[in-house]
C-alpha positions as CSV (number, residue, x, y, z in Angstrom):
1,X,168.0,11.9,104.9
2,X,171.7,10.6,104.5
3,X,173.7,9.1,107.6
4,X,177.4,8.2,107.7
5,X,178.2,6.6,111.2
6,X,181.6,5.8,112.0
7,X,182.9,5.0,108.5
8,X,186.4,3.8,107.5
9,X,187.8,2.9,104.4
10,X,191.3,1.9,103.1
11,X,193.1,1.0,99.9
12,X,196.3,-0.7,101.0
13,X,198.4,0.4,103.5
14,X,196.5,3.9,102.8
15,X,194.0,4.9,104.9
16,X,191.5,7.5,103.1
17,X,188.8,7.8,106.1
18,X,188.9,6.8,109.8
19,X,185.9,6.6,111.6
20,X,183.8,9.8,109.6
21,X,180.4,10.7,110.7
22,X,178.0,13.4,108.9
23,X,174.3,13.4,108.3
24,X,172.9,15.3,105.6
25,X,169.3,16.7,105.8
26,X,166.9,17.3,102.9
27,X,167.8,21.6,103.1
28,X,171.7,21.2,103.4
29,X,173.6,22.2,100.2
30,X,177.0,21.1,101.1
31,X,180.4,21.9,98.9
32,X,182.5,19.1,99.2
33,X,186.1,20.2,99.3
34,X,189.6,18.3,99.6
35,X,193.4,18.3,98.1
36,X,193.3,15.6,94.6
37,X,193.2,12.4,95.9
38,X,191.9,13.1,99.5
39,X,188.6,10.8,99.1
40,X,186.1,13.0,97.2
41,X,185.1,10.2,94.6
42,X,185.3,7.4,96.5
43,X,183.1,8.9,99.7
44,X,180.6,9.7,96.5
45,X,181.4,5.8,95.8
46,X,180.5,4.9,99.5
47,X,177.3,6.6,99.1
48,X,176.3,5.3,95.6
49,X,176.8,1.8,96.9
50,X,179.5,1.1,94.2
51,X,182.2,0.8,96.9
52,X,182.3,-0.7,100.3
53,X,183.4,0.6,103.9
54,X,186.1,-1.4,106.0
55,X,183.9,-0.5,109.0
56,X,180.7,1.6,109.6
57,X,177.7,2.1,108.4
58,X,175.6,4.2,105.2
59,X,171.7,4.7,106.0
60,X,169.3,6.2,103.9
61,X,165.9,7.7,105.1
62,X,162.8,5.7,103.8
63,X,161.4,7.2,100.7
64,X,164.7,8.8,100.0
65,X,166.9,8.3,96.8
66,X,169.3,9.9,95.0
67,X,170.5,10.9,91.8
68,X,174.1,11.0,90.6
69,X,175.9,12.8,87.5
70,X,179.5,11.5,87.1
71,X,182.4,13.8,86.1
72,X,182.8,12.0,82.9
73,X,181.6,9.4,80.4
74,X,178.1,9.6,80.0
75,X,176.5,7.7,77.7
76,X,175.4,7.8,74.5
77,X,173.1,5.0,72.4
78,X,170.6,5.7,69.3
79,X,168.0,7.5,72.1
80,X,167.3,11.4,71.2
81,X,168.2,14.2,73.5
82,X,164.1,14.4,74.9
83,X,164.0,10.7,75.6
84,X,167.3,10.6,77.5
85,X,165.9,13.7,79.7
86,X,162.5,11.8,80.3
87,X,163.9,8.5,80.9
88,X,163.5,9.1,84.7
89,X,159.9,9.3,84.9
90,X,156.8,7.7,82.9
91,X,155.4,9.1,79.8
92,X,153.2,5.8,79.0
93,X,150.8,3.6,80.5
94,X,152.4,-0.2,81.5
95,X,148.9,-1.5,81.2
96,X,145.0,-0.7,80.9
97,X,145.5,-0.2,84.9
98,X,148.1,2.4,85.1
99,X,147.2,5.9,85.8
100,X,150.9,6.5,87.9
101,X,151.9,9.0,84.7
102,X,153.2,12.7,85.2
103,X,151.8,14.1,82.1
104,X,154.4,17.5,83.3
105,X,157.3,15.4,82.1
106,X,157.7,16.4,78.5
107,X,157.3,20.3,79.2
108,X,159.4,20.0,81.8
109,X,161.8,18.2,80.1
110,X,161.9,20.9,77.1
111,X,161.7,23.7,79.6
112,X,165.2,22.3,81.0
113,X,166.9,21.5,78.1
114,X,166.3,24.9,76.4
115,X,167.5,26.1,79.6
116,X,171.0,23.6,79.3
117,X,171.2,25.3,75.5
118,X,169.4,22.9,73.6
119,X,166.6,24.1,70.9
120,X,163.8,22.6,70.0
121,X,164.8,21.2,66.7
122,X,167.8,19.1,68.8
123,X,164.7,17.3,71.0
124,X,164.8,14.5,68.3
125,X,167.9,13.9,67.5
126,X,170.5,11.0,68.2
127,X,172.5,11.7,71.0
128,X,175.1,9.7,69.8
129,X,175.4,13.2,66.9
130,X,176.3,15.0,69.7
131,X,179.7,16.2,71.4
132,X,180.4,14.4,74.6
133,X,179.6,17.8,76.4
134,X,176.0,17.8,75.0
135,X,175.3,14.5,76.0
136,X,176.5,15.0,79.6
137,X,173.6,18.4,79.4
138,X,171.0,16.0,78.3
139,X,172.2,13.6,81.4
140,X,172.4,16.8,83.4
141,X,168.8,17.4,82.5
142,X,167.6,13.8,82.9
143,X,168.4,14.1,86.3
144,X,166.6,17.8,87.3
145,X,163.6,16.3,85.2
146,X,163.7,13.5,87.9
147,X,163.5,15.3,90.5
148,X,165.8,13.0,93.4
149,X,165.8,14.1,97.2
150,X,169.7,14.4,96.7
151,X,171.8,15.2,93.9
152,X,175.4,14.0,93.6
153,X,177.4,16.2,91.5
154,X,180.9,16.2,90.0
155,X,182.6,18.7,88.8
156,X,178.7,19.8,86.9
157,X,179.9,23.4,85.3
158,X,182.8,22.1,83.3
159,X,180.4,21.0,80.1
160,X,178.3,24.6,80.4
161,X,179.0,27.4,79.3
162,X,178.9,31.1,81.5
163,X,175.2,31.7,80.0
164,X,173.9,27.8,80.9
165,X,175.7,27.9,84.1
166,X,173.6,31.2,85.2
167,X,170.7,29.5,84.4
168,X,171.7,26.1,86.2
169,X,172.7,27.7,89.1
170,X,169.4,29.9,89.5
171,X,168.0,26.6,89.0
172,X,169.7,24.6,91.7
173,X,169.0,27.6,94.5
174,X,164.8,26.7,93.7
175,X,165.6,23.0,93.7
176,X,163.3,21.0,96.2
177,X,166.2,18.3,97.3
178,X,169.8,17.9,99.1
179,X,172.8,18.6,96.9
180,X,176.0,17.5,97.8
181,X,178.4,19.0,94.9
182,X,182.4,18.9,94.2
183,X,183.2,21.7,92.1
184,X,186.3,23.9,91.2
185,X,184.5,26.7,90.5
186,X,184.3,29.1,93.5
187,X,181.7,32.1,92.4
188,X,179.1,28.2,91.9
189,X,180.3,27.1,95.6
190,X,179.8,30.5,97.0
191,X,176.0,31.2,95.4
192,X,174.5,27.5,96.3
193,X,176.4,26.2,99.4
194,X,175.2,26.7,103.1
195,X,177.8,24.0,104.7
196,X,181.2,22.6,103.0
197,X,182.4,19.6,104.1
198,X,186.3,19.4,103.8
199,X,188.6,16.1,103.5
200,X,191.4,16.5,105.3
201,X,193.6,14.2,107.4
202,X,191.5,11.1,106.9
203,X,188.5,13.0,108.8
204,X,185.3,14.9,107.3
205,X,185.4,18.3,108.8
206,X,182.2,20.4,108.8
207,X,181.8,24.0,108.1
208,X,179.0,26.3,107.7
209,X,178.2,28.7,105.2
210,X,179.9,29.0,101.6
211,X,183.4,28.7,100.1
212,X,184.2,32.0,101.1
213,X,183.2,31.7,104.9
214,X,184.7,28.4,105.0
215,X,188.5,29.8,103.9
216,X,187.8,32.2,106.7
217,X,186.4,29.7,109.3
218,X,189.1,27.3,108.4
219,X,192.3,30.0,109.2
220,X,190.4,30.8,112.8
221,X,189.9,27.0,113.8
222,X,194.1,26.5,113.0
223,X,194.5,29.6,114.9
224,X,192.8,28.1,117.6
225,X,194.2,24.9,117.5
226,X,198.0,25.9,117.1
227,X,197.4,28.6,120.4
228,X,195.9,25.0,122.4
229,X,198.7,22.5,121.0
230,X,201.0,25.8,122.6
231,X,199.3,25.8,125.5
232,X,199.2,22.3,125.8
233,X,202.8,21.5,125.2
234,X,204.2,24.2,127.5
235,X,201.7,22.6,130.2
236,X,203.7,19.5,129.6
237,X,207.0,20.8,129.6
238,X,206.4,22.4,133.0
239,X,205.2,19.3,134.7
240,X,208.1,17.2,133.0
241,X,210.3,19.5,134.2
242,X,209.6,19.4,137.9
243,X,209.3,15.2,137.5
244,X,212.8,15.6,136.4
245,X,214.2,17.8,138.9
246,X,212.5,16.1,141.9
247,X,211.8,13.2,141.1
248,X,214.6,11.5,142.5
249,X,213.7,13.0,145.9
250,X,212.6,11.3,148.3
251,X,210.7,14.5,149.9
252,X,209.3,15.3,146.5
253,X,208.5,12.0,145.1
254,X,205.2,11.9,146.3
255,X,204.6,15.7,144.2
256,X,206.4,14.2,141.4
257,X,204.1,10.9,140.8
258,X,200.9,13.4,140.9
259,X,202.7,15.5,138.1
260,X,203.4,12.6,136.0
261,X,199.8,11.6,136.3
262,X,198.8,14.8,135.0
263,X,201.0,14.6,132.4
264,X,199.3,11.2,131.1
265,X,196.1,12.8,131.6
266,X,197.0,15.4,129.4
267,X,198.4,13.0,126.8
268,X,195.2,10.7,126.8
269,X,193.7,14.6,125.4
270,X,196.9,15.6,123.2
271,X,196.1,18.2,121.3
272,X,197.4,17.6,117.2
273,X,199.1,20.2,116.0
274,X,198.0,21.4,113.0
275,X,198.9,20.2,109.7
276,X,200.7,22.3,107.3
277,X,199.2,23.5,104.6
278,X,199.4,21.3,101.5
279,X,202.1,22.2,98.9
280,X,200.5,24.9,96.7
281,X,201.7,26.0,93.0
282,X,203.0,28.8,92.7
283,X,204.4,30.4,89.6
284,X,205.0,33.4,87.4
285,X,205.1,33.8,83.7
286,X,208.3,34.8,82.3
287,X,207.8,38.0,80.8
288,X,207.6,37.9,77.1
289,X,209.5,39.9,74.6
290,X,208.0,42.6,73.9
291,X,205.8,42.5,70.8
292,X,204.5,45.8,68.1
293,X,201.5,47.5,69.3
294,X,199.0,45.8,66.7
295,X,198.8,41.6,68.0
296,X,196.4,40.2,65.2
297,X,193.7,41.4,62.7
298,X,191.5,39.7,61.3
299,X,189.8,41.4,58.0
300,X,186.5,39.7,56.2
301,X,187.1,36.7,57.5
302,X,184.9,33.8,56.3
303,X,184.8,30.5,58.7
304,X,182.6,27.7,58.4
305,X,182.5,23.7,59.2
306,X,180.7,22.1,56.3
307,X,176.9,24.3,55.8
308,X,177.4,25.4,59.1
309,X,178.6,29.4,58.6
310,X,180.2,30.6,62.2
311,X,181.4,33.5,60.7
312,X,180.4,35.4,57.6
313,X,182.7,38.8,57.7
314,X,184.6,38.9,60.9
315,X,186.8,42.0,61.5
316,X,188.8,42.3,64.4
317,X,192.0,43.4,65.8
318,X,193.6,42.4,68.8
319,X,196.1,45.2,70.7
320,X,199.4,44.6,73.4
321,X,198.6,44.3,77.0
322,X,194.1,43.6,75.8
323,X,193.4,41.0,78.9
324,X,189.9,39.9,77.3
325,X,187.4,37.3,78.2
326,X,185.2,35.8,75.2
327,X,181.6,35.5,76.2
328,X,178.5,33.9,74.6
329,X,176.4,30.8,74.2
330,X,178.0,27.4,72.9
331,X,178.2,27.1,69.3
332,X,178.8,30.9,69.1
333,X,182.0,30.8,67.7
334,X,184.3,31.2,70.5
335,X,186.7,28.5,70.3
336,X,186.6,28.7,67.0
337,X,187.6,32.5,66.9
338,X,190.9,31.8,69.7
339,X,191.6,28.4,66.7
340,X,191.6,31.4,64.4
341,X,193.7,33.8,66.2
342,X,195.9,31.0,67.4
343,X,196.7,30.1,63.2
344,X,195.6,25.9,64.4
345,X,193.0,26.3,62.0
346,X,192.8,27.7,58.5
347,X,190.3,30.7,57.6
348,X,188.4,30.2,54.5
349,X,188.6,33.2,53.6
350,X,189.8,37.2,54.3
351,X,192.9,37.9,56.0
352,X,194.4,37.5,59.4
353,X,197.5,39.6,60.0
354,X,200.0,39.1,62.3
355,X,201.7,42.0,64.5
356,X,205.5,42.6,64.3
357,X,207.6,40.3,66.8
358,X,204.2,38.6,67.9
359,X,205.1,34.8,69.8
360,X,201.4,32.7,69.9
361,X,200.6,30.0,72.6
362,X,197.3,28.4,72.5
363,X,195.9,26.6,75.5
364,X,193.2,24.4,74.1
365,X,190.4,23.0,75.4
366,X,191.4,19.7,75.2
367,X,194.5,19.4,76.7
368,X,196.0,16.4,74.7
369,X,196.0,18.7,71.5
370,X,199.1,20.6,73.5
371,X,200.7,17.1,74.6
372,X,202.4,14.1,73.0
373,X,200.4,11.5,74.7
374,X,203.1,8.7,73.9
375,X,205.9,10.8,75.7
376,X,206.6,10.7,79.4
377,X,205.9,14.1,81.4
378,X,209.4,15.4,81.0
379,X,210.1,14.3,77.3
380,X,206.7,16.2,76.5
381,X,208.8,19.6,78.2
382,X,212.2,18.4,76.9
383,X,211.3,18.1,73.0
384,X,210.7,22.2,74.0
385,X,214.3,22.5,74.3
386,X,216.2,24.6,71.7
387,X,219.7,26.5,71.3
388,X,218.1,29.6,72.3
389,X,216.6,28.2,75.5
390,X,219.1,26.0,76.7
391,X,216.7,23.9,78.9
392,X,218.6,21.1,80.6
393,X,217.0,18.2,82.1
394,X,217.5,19.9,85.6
395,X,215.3,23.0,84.7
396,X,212.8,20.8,83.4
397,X,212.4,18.5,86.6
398,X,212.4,22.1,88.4
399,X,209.8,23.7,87.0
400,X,207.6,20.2,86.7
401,X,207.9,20.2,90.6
402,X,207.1,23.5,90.7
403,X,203.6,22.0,89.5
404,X,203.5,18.9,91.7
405,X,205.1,16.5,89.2
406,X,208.0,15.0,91.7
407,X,210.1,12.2,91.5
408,X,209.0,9.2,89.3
409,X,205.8,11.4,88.5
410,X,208.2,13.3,85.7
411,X,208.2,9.3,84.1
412,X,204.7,8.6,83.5
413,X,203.1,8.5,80.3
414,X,200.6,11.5,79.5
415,X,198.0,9.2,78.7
416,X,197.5,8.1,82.4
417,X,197.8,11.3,83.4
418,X,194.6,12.4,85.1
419,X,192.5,15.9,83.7
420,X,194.1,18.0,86.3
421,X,197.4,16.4,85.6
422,X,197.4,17.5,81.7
423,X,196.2,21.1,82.6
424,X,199.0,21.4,84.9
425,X,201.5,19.5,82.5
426,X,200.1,22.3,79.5
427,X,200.9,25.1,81.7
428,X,204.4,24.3,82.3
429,X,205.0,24.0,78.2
430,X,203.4,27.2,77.8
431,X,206.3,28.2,80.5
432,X,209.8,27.1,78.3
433,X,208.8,29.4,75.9
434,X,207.0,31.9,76.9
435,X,204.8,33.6,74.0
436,X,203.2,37.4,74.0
437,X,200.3,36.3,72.8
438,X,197.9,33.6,74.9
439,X,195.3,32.6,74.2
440,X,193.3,30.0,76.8
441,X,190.4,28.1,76.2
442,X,188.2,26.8,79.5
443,X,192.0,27.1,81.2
444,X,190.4,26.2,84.9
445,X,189.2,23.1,83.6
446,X,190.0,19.9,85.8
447,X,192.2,22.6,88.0
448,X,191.6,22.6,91.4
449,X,190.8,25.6,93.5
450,X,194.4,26.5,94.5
451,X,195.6,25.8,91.2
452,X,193.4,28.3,89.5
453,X,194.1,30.5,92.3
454,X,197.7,30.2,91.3
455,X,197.0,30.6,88.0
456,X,195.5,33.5,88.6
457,X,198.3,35.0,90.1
458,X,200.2,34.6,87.8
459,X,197.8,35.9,85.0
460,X,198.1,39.4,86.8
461,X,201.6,39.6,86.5
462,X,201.2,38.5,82.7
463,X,202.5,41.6,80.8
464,X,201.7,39.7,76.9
465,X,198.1,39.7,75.5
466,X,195.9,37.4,76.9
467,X,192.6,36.5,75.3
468,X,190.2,33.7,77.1
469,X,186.8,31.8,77.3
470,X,185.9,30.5,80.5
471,X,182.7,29.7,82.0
472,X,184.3,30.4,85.8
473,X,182.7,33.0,87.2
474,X,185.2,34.0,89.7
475,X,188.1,33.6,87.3
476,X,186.6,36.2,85.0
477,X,186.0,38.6,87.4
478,X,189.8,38.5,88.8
479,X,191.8,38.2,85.2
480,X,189.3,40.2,82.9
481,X,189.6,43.9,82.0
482,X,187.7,43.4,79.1
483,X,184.9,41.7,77.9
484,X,184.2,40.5,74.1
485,X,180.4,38.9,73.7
486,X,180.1,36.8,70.6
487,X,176.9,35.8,69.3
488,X,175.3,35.0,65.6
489,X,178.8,35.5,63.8
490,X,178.9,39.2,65.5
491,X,181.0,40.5,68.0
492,X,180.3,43.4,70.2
493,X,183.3,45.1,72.8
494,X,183.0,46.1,76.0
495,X,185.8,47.9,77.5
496,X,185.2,47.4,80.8
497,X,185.5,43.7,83.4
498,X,182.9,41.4,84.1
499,X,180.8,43.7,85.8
500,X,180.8,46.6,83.9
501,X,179.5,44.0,80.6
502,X,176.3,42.6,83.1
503,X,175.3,46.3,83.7
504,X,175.9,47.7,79.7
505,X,174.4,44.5,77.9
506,X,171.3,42.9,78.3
507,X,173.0,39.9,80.6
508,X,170.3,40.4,83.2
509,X,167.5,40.3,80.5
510,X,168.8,37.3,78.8
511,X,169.6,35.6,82.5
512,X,165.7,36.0,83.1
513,X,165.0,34.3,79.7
514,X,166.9,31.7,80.5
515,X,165.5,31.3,83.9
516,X,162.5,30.9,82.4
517,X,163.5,28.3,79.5
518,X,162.9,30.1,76.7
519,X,166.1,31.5,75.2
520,X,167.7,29.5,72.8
521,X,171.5,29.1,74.0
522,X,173.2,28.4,70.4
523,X,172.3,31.2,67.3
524,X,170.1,29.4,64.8
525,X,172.0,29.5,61.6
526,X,169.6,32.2,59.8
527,X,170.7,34.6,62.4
528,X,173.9,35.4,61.2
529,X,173.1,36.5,58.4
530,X,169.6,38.9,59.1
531,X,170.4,42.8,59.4
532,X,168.7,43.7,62.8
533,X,166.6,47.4,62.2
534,X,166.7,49.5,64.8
535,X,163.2,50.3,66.1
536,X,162.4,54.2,66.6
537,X,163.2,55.4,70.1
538,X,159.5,55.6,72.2
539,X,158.7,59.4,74.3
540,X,158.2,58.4,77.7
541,X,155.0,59.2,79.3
542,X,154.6,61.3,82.5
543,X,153.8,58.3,84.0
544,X,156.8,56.7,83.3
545,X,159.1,59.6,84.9
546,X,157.3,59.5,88.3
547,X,158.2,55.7,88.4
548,X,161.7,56.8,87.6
549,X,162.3,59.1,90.1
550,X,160.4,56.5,92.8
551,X,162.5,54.4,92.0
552,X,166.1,56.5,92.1
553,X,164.6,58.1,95.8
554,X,164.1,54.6,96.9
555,X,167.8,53.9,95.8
556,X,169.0,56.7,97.5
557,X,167.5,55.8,100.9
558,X,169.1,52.0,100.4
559,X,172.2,53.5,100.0
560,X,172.2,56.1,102.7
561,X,171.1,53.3,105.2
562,X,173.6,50.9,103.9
563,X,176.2,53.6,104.3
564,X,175.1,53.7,107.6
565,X,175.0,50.4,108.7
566,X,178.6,49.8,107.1
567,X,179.6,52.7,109.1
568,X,178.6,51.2,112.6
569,X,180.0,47.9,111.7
570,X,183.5,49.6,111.1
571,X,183.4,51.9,114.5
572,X,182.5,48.3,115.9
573,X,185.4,47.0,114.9
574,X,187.8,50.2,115.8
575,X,187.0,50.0,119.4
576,X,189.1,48.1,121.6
577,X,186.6,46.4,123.5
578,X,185.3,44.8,120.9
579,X,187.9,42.6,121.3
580,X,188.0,41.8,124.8
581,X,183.7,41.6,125.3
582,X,183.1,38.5,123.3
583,X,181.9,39.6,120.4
584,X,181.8,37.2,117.3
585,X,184.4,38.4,115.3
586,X,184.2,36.4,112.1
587,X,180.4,37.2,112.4
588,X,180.9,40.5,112.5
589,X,183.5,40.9,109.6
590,X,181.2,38.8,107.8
591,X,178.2,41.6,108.1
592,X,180.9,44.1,107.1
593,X,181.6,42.2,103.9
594,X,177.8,41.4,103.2
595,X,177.1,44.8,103.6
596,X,179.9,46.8,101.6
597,X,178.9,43.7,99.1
598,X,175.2,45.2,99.0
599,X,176.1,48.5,99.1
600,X,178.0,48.3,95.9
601,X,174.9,46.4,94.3
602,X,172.8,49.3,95.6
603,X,175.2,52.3,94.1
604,X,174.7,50.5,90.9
605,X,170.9,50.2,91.2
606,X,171.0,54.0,91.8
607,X,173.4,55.1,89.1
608,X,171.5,53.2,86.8
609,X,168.3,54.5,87.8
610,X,170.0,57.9,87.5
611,X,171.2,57.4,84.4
612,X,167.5,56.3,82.8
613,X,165.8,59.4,85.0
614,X,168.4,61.9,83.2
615,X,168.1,60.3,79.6
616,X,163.8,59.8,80.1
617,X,163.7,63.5,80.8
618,X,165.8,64.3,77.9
619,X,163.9,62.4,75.4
């Protein structure tokens, strides 16, 4: 569908490709994966047509095209949200002759935006009303509606939240076309990818599988490589060592001439050694003074922007050590409940009482609410410094290299600063004083994948309350012990992670609705206010307990065969000559972690098969 042939492309005296080749077929669903500046954009650029190679050549299949959704900056004019989703296709006749119209358009276009969050009553309104995240959905959407061979996406989770993510996701693994995506989001790489491309020393280098088998793929080929540069270089050093020692000899000389043509042969072949791994951040949190056992509580509290009521009588309270994600659809009240917690907004009503000795930090969404944007880098961490702290310009430059800023980085303004930049520059003020209390909203935004893989490190350590919304899959599941679902001005606890809220709520149900486009994303305002009845428990029939015990024997026999099979896998792996007979080792530790991976789905299935079995017969 796509091919890149020999492609080079400089800015400068910097050289960003040399001589890349790929060609991308309309099944592959590649990751594309690099350090920040290692050629991401502009190799999207090359393909778009809005840049141009040095050397080499772009060529697209006939009848193939591509569609393309930027990081940021879509935009936004007096059309509605349904006639910015349509605008890829034909919803009218041209003239008397035209019949070329897909009457599916419009449903399908509705069916996609409900599924991005949007309700019905938002179809005809001016996108231009909208936040800059709801207009990139309705962009997001115009481009599913249209239905390209190849979709070009940056960065697509960061304007979704977890619930229109599921649904997007779901959506992209049915989706007819190519995707080439760059993402920071890990669990999103891992569910849609089969091949990653990684940028990396001015060459493209091609990996199959997802994120995960990539990392693993990538440690065995430097494994390899280093043992061959080895191998290699002591080769070398042998033969220069006898052209040294004989090669004055006349006897020898012959001998000698022969070992310095191998060694030039050899060196036409040199084996690179391989590069270091790039500089990563690594960091902990200084630990906090320790704060009373009670963090916040909130009692009848009253919030609202304008008519719009988010909440009506919120009660809450918020304990030491709580490490809780906040989950729900946008417009829930999320953001707004951490502005409430955090005191940057003021209640309109009730009470919200802080704990004894309690120090807040709030990382918000947007990152320029933390930052001066007329300071440099290091006078945005210097006006931190007070008498207690001490912080001397030295400290400062440490811990800002700490996070990459080095050099005359420290001296740029933060309004040049790129997205990633400011998250990073954020993080090190929450460092200088470091509160008990944090409170992080969408923190993995514009963070690449070893950044938030830093910053989850040093989350675990954390030993303060930490409170979150995210819509990063993979980040909840590592930081979260507790989940916290808000949703029409109520919120309901669960005191277990990530995966212990999709098995107690009804995540799965609502994932299906939204699969299917018909859950509204967003609580329609009359919903915070109406007093849900519960409906009287229904007998089951006979009928029903012989499907429920069908169903926990099947479970039973998945599980005893995956037992099983994870069994043979690991005597596999004890014997010895497995490792001396050939055997594919990163394939087989890859059926070892698919299986344990499916066994733990299937032990789920069954207790929860169980557990319905047990409370049917009981009714």
């Amino acid at each position: 569908m796509l091919t890149i042939a020999n492609v080079s492309k400089s800015y400068g005296p910097r050289t960003l490709f040399a001589e890349v080749s790929l060609s991308i077929a309309r099944n592959d669903r590649l990751g594309l994966v690099g350090a920040n500046g290692a050629g991401k954009s502009t190799l999207f650029n090359l393909i778009l047509g809005k840049d141009q190679a040095d050397d080499g050549l772009i060529e697209w299949e006939t009848g193939a095209n591509f569609g393309f959704l930027p990081q940021e900056s879509a935009p936004a004019g007096d059309e509605t949200i349904l006639q910015i989703a349509t605008s890829g296709g034909k919803l009218e006749p041209e003239n008397d002759d035209d019949w070329d119209i897909d009457y599916t358009l419009e449903p399908r276009a509705k069916k996609i935006l409900a599924g991005l969050g949007f309700r019905e009553d938002d179809h005809q309104k001016v996108a231009k009303t909208f936040s800059g995240g709801w207009v990139m959905r309705a962009h997001l959407a115009r481009l599913l509606v249209s239905e390209p061979t190849l979709l070009l996406l940056d960065e697509p989770t960061n304007h979704l939240d977890l619930e229109a993510l599921l649904w997007f996701q779901d959506y992209l693994t049915r989706y007819p076309g190519g995707l080439v995506v760059i993402s920071h989001d890990r669990a999103f790489l891992n569910a849609l990818c089969n091949g990653m491309i990684e940028l990396r020393g001015q060459r493209l280098h091609e990996y199959s599988g997802n994120y995960d088998d990539f990392l693993v793929e990538r440690v065995a080929r430097k494994d390899r490589q280093q043992a061959m540069f080895k191998n290699q270089q002591r080769e070398i050093a042998h033969l220069q060592t006898f052209v040294d020692r004989f090669g004055a000899k006349a006897s020898m000389a012959s001998r000698a001439k022969s070992k310095e043509k191998q060694i030039a042969r050899l060196e036409e072949v040199a084996i690179d050694e391989p590069e270091d791994d790039l500089k990563k951040i690594q960091f902990r949190f200084p630990q906090p003074p320790r704060s009373g056992l009670k963090v916040m509580k909130l009692e009848h509290v009253q919030q609202s922007y304008g008519d719009h009521v988010v909440y009506k009588d919120l009660n809450f309270e918020c304990e030491r050590g709580q490490r809780t994600v906040l989950v729900g659809p946008n417009g829930a009240g999320k953001s707004t409940l951490l502005k409430i917690l955090a005191g940057v907004i003021p209640i309109n009503g009730g009470v919200r009482e802080v704990g004894g000795n309690v120090i807040t930090g709030y990382f918000a969404q947007n990152r320029v609410d933390n930052l001066n944007p007329k300071l440099t880098v290091l006078e945005n961490v210097m006006e931190l410094r007070t008498t207690e702290n001490g912080l001397t310009e030295q400290q400062a430059r440490g811990m800002l290299g700490t996070f990459l800023f080095r050099k005359d980085d420290v001296h740029k303004k933060v309004s040049v600063l790129s997205g990633g930049e400011k998250s990073r520059l954020a993080l090190v003020k929450l460092l200088i004083n470091p509160p008990n209390f944090l409170l992080m909203d969408e923190p993995t935004t514009h963070l690449d994948i070893m950044s938030i893989d830093a910053l989850i490190a040093a989350l675990k350590t954390y030993e303060g309350a930490l409170f979150f919304v995210s819509h990063d899959v993979h980040f909840i599941r590592e930081v979260a012990k507790t989940v916290l679902h808000v949703h029409s001005g109520r919120l309901t606890p669960y005191s277990g992670d990530y995966g212990y809220y999709l098995e107690k709520s009804k995540a799965g149900n609502e994932r299906a609705a939204l699969t299917a486009g018909f859950t509204d994303a967003r609580p329609k305002q009359e919903e915070v206010a109406k007093d849900e009845k519960p409906k009287a428990p229904v007998k089951p029939s006979a009928s029903d307990i012989r499907k429920l015990k069908s169903e926990v024997t099947k479970c039973e026999e998945q599980v005893t065969e995956l037992e099983a099979k994870q069994a043979k896998i690991t005597a596999e792996l004890a014997d010895p000559a497995t490792y001396t007979g050939g055997v594919n080792l990163p394939q087989l530790n890859a059926r070892l972690r698919d299986t344990i991976n499916a066994l733990q789905t299937a032990t789920t299935a069954w207790e929860l098969a169980a557990q319905k079995l047990s409370e049917a017969e009981g009714a």
